[in-house]
C-alpha positions as CSV (number, residue, x, y, z in Angstrom):
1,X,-7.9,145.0,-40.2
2,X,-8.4,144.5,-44.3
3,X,-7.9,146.9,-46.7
4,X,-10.7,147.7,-49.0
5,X,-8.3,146.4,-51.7
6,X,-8.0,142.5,-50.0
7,X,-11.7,142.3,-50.5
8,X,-11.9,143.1,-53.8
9,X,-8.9,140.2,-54.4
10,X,-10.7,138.0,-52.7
11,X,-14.3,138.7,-54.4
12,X,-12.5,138.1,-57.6
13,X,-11.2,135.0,-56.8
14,X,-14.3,133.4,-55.8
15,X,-16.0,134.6,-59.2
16,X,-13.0,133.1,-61.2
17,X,-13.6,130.1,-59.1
18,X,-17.4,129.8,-59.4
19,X,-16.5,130.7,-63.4
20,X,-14.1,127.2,-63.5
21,X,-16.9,125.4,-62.1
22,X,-19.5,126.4,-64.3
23,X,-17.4,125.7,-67.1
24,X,-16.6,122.3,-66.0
25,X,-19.8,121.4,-65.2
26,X,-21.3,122.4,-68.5
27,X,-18.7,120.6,-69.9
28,X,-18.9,117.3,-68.2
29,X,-23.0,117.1,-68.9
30,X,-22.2,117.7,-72.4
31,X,-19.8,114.9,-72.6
32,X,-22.2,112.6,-70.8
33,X,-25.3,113.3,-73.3
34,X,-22.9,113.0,-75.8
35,X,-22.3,109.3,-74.4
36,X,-25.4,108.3,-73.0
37,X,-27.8,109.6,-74.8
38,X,-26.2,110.5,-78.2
39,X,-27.1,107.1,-79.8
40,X,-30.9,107.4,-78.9
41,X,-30.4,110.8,-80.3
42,X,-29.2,109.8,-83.7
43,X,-31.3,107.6,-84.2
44,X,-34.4,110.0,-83.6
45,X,-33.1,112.0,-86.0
46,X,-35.2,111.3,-89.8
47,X,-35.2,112.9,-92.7
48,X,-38.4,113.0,-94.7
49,X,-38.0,111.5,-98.0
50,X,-41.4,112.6,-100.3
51,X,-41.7,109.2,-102.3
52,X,-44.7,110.8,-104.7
53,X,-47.0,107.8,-103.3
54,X,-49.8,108.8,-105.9
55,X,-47.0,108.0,-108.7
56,X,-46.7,104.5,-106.9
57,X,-50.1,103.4,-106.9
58,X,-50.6,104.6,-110.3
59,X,-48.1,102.7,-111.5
60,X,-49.7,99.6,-109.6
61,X,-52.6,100.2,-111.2
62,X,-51.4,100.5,-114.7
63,X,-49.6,97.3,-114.1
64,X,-52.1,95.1,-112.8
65,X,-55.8,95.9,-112.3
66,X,-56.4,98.4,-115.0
67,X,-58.8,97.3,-118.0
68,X,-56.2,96.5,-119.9
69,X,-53.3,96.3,-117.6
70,X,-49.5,95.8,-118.5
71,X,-49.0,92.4,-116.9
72,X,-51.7,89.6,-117.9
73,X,-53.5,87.1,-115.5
74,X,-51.0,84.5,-115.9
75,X,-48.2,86.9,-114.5
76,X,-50.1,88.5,-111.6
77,X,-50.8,84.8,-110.6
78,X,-46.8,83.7,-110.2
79,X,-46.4,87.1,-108.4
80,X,-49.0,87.3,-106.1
81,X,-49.4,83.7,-105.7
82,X,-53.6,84.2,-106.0
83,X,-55.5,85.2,-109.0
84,X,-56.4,88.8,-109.6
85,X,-60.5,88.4,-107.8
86,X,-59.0,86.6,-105.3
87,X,-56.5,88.7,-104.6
88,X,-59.6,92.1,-105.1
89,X,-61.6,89.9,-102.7
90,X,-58.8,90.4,-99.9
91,X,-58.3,94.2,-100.1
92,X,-61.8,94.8,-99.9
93,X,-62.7,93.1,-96.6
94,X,-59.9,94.5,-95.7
95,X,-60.1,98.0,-97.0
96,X,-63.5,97.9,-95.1
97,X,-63.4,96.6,-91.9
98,X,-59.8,96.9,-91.0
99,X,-59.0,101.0,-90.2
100,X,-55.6,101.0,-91.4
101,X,-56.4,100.0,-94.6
102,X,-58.8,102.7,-95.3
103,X,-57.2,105.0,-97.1
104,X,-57.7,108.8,-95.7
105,X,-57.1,112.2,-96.4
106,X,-54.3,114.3,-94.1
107,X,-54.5,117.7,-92.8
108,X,-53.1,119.2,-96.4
109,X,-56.0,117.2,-97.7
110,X,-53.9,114.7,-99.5
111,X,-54.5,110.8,-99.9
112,X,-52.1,108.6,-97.6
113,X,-51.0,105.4,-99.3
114,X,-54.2,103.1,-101.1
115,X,-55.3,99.9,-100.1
116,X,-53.6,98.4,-103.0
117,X,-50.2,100.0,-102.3
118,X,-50.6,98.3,-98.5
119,X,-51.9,94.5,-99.7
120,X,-49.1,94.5,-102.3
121,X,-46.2,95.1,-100.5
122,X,-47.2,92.5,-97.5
123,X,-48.2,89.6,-100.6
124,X,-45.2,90.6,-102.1
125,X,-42.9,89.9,-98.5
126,X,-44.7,87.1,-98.0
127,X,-44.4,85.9,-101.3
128,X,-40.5,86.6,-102.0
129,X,-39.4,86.9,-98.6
130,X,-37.4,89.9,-99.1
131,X,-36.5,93.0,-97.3
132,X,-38.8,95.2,-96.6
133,X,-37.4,98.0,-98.5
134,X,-36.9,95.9,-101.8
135,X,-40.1,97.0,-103.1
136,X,-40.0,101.0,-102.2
137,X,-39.4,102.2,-105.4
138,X,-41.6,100.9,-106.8
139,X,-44.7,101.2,-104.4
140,X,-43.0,104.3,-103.0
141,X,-43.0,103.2,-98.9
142,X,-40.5,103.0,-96.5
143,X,-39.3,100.3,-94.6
144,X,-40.9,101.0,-91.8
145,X,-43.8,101.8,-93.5
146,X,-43.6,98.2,-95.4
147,X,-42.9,96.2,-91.4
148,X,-46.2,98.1,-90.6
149,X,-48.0,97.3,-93.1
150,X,-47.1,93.4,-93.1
151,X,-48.1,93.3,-89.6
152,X,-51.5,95.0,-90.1
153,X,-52.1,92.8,-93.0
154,X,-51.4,89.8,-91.0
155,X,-53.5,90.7,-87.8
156,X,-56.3,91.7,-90.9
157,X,-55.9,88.4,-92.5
158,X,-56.2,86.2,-88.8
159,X,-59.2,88.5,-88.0
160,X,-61.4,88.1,-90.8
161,X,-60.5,84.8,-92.0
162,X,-58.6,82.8,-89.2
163,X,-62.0,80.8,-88.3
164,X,-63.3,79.9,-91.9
165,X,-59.8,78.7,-93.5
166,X,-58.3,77.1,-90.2
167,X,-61.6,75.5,-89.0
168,X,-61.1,72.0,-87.7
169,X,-63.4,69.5,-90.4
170,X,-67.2,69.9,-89.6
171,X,-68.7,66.9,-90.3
172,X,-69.4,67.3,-94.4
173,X,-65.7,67.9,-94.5
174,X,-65.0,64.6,-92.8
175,X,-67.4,63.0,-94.7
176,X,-65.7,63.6,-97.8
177,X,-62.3,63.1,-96.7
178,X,-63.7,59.5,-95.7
179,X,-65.2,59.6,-98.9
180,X,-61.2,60.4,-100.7
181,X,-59.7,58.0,-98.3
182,X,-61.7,54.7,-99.0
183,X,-61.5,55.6,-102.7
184,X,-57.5,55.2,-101.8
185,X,-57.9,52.1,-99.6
186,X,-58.0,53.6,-96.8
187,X,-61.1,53.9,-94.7
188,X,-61.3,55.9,-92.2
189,X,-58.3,57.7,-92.7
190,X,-59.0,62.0,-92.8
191,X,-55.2,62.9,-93.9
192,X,-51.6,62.9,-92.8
193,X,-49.9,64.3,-90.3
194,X,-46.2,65.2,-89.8
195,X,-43.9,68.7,-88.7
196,X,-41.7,70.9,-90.4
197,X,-39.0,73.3,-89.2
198,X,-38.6,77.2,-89.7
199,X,-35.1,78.1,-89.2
200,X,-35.0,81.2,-87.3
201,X,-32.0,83.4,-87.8
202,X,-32.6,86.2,-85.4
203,X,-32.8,84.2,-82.6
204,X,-32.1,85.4,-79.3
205,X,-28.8,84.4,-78.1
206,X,-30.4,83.5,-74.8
207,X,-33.0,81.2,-76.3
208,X,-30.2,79.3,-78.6
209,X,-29.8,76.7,-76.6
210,X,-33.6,75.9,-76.5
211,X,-34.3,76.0,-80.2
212,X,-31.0,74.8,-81.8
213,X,-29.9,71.1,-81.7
214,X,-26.1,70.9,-80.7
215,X,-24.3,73.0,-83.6
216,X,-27.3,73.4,-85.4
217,X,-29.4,76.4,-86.5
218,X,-32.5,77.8,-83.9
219,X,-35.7,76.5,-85.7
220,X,-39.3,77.1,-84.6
221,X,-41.8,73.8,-85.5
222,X,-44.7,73.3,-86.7
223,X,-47.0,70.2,-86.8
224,X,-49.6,70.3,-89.6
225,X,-52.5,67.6,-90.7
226,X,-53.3,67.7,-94.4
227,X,-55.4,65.7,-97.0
228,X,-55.0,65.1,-100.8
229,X,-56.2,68.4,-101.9
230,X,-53.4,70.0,-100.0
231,X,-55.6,71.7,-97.7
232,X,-54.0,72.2,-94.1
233,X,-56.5,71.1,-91.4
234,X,-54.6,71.9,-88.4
235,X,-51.8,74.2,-87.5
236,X,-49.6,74.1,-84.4
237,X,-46.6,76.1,-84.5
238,X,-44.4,77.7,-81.9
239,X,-42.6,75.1,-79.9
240,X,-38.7,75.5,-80.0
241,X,-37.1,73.2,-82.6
242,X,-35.5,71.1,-80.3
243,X,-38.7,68.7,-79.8
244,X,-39.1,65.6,-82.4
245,X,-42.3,64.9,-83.7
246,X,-43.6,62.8,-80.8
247,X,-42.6,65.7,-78.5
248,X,-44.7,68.0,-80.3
249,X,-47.8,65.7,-80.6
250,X,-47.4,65.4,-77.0
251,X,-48.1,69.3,-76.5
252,X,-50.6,70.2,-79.5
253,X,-54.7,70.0,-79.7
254,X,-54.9,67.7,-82.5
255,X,-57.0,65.7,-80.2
256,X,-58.9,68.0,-78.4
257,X,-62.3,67.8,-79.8
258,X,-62.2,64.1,-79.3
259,X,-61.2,63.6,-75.8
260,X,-63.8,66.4,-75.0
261,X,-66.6,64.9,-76.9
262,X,-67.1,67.4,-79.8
263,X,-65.6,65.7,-82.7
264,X,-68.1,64.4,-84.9
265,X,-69.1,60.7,-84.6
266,X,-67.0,58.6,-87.4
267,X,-68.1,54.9,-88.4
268,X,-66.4,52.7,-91.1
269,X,-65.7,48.9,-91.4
270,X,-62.4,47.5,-92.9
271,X,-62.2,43.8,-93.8
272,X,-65.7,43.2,-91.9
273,X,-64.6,44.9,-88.5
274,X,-66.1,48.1,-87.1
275,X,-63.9,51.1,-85.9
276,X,-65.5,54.2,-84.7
277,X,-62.3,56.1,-84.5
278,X,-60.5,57.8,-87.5
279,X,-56.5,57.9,-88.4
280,X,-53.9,59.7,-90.0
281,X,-51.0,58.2,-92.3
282,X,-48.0,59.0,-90.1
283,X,-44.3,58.4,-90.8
284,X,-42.3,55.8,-88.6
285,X,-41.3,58.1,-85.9
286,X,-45.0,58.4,-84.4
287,X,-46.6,55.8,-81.7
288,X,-48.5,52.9,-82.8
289,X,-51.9,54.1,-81.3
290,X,-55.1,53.1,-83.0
291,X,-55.4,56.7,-84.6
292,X,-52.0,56.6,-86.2
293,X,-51.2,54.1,-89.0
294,X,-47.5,53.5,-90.2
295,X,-46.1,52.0,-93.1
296,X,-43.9,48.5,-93.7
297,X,-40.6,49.3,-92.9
298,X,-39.2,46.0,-94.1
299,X,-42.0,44.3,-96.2
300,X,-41.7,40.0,-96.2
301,X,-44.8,39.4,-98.6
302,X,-46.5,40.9,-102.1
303,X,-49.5,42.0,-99.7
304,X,-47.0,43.7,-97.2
305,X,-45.2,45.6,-100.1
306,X,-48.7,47.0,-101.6
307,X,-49.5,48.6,-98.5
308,X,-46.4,50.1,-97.7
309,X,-46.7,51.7,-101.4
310,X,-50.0,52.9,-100.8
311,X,-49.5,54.2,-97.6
312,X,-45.8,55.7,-98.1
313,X,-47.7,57.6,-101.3
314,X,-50.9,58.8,-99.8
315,X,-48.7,60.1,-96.5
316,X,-47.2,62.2,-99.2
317,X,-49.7,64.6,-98.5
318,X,-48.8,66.4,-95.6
319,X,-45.3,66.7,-97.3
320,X,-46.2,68.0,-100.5
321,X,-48.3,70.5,-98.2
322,X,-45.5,71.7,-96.9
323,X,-43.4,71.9,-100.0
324,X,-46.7,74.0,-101.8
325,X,-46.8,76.6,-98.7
326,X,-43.1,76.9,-98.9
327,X,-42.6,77.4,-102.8
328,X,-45.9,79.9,-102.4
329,X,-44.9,82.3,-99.8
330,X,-40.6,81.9,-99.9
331,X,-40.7,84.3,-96.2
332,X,-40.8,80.4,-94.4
333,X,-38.9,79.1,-96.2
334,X,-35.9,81.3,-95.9
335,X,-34.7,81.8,-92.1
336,X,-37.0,84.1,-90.2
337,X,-35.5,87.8,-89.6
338,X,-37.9,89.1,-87.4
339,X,-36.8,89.0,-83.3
340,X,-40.6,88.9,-82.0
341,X,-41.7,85.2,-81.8
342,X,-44.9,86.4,-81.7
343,X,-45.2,88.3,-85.4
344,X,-43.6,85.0,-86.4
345,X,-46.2,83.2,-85.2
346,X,-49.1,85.9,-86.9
347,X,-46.6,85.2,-90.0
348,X,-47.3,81.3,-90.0
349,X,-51.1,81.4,-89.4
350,X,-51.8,84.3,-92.5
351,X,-49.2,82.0,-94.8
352,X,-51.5,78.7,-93.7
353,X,-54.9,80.5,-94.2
354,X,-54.1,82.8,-97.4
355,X,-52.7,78.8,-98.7
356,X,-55.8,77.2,-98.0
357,X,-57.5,80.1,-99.9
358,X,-55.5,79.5,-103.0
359,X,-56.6,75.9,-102.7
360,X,-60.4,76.6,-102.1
361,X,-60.0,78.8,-105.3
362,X,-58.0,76.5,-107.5
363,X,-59.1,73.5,-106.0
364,X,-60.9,72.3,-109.5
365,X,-57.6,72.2,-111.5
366,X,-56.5,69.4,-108.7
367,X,-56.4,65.8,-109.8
368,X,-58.5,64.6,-106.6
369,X,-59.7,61.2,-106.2
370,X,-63.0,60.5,-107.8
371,X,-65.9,60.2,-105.1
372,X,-68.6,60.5,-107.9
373,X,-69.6,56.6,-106.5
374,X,-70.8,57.8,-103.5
375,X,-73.0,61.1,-104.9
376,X,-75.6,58.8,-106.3
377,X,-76.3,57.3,-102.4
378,X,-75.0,56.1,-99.3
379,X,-75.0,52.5,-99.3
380,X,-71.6,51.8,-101.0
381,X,-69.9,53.6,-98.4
382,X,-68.1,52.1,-95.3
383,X,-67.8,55.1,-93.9
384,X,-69.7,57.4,-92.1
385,X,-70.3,60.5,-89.9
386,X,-72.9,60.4,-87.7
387,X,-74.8,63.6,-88.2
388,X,-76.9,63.6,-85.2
389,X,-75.8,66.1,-82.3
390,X,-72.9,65.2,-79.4
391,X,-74.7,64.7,-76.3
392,X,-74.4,67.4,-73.4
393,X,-73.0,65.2,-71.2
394,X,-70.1,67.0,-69.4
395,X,-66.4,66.2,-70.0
396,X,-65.2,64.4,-66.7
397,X,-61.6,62.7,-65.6
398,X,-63.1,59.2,-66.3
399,X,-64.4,59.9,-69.9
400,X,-61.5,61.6,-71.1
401,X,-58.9,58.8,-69.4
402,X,-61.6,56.0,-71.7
403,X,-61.2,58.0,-74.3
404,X,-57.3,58.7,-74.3
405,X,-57.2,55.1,-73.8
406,X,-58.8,54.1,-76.7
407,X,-56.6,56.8,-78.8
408,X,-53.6,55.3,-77.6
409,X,-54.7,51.6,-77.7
410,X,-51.9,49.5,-79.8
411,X,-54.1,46.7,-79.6
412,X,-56.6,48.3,-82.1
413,X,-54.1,50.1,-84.1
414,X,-52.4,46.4,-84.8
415,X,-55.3,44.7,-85.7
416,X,-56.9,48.0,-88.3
417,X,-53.8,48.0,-89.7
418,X,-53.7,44.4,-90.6
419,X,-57.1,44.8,-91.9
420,X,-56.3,47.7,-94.3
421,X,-53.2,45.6,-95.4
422,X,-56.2,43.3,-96.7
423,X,-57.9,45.7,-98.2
424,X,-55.2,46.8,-99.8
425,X,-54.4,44.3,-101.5
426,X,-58.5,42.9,-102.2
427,X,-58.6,46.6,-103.5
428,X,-55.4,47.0,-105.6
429,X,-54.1,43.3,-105.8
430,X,-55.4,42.3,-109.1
431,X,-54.6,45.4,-110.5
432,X,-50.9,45.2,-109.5
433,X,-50.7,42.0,-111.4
């Protein structure tokens, strides 16, 4: 039998034991939030920085869009790549119809950041292509407060505007591109067409092999129509950087509206033939389909070599388009930092529709081809849009096979495209002389 005194031994022990494990235990679950979860932790952690916003906008203010403001038009044009009501015009459809632009008091009663403050800091990384905590001491916002604000402004900027500044031509716009392309020598022809890359350096790793060509960089394409004025008629961007031009065309809706009937009728007659299809000036790499018309690569004859120039210059467009929305807004030209494809994409379309506002507002200090000819009546021209309205008949296999067929016909594009070489050179002939 036990004395009382083995018991109590024994009931220490087990509390010295059950003290170890407590310890140990404690211990181990510290080290393993300390290792799991003390990066999340960390970076949970924020201190508050008060930036004295109302100084920011202020100053803003002051600088730009006072009564007599520090900076004059000339200045606020290079930096914000619009003029000043232009620019006013944008914050205030914005400002009232998009939420997070309105600018609200907080529970203390004080003013968050202004509409201004928001605008300027998305035009001005869009413009510069910067980080977005270059500007914070001066508009006094963070960076995360910037990345929000570019995103809002570009979801603002597709709302609002998306369907009036990257429409697809109604059928005055086509008439007047017609109108600018015979004045060229060029009937029928409604712009040029042709792709550009976006390098983008955050790539995922995974997705390298899809957008990058061998050793190259990842780039993201996109295919673009544009006419002499610089405005951009059709945007297609997204597809990895891997596809050439052909592969692209291939995949985009630049023919959408015609193979399901809702393009506008287009009539015009070159050399004394009718063609009821219009083209685009395209660079060598595309196919020779009747909507698609090349230049000379090796020219034998004076008539030959007058048409490649022509063509070669008014294909220009589409590339000088490219270089204007590049020089405007720097964030596509540099390599793309952000990881979601999807905000690069919102990124593209707001850059393409703010640049065909710039061009609607400016677009009487462009040297355009005079049309003035054709204003007085309708008989000089050879081309034409049929205004009345596309019959209801429904889109079926068999139409839309006729119709790609005639898109794609090389017969057609060989004989229009000996026809414009005469024109050409009836147009332009004697002048070169």
């Amino acid at each position: 039998m036990s004395s009382p005194s083995s018991y109590e031994d024994d009931a220490i022990d087990d509390q010295i034991d059950n003290t170890f494990e407590d310890m140990f235990d404690q211990q181990f679950d510290q080290m393993y939030d300390a290792i799991v979860h003390g990066a999340a932790n960390k970076q949970k952690k924020r201190a508050y920085i008060e930036r004295e916003r109302e100084q920011g906008h202020n100053q803003l203010w002051n600088d730009y869009f006072s009564e007599h403001p520090t900076y004059p038009p000339e200045i606020f044009r290079r930096r914000f790549r619009m003029t000043k009501p232009l620019f006013l015009s944008i914050v205030d459809r914005l400002s009232n119809e998009v939420p997070y632009f309105q600018q609200r008091r907080n529970a203390h009663g004080r003013y968050g950041l202004s509409a201004l403050q928001k605008c300027t800091a998305a035009i001005r990384m869009l413009a510069y292509g910067q980080a977005a905590d270059t500007y914070d001491e001066y508009l006094r916002l963070g960076e995360s407060t910037a990345l929000l604000c570019l995103e809002k402004f570009n979801e603002g900027i597709i709302q609002l505007f998306g369907d009036e500044y990257l429409r697809k031509p109604t059928a005055d716009d086509l008439q007047r591109l017609l109108d600018i392309g015979e004045v060229r020598g060029f009937p029928g022809m409604i712009g040029s067409i042709d792709c550009m890359h976006w390098e983008w350096k955050n790539c995922p790793r995974s997705w390298r092999g899809q957008y990058a060509r061998g050793h190259g960089k990842p780039t993201i394409v996109l295919e673009a129509v544009a006419s002499q004025d610089l405005w951009i008629w059709h945007a297609f961007f997204g597809l990895p950087g891997t596809l050439n031009d052909i592969n692209v065309l291939q995949r985009s809706q630049v023919f959408s509206d015609i193979l399901d009937g809702r393009a506008p009728k287009v009539n015009f007659t070159v050399n004394g033939h009718n063609y009821r299809m219009a083209y685009y000036l395209t660079d060598g790499i595309y196919p020779k389909w009747s909507t698609f018309i090349q230049s000379i690569s090796l020219p034998q004859s004076r008539k030959a070599e007058l048409f490649a120039e022509h063509q070669e210059s008014a294909r220009k467009d589409v590339e000088r388009a490219f270089g204007v929305l590049q020089s405007r807004f720097a964030i596509v030209k540099n390599p793309a930092l952000l990881w979601d494809k999807e905000k690069i994409r919102k990124i593209m379309r707001t850059c393409v529709i703010l640049h065909n506002m710039i061009v609607e507002n400016e677009r009487n200090t462009y040297h355009l081809s005079d049309t003035s000819e054709f204003e007085t009546g309708e008989s000089s021209r050879s081309s034409q849009v049929e205004v009345s309205q596309p019959t209801a008949t429904p889109s079926t296999f068999v139409n839309r096979l006729g119709i790609r067929n005639q898109i794609r016909s090389e017969n057609k594009h060989e004989r229009l495209k000996a026809d414009l070489v005469e024109n050409i050179w009836q147009k332009f002939g004697n002048l070169d002389e």
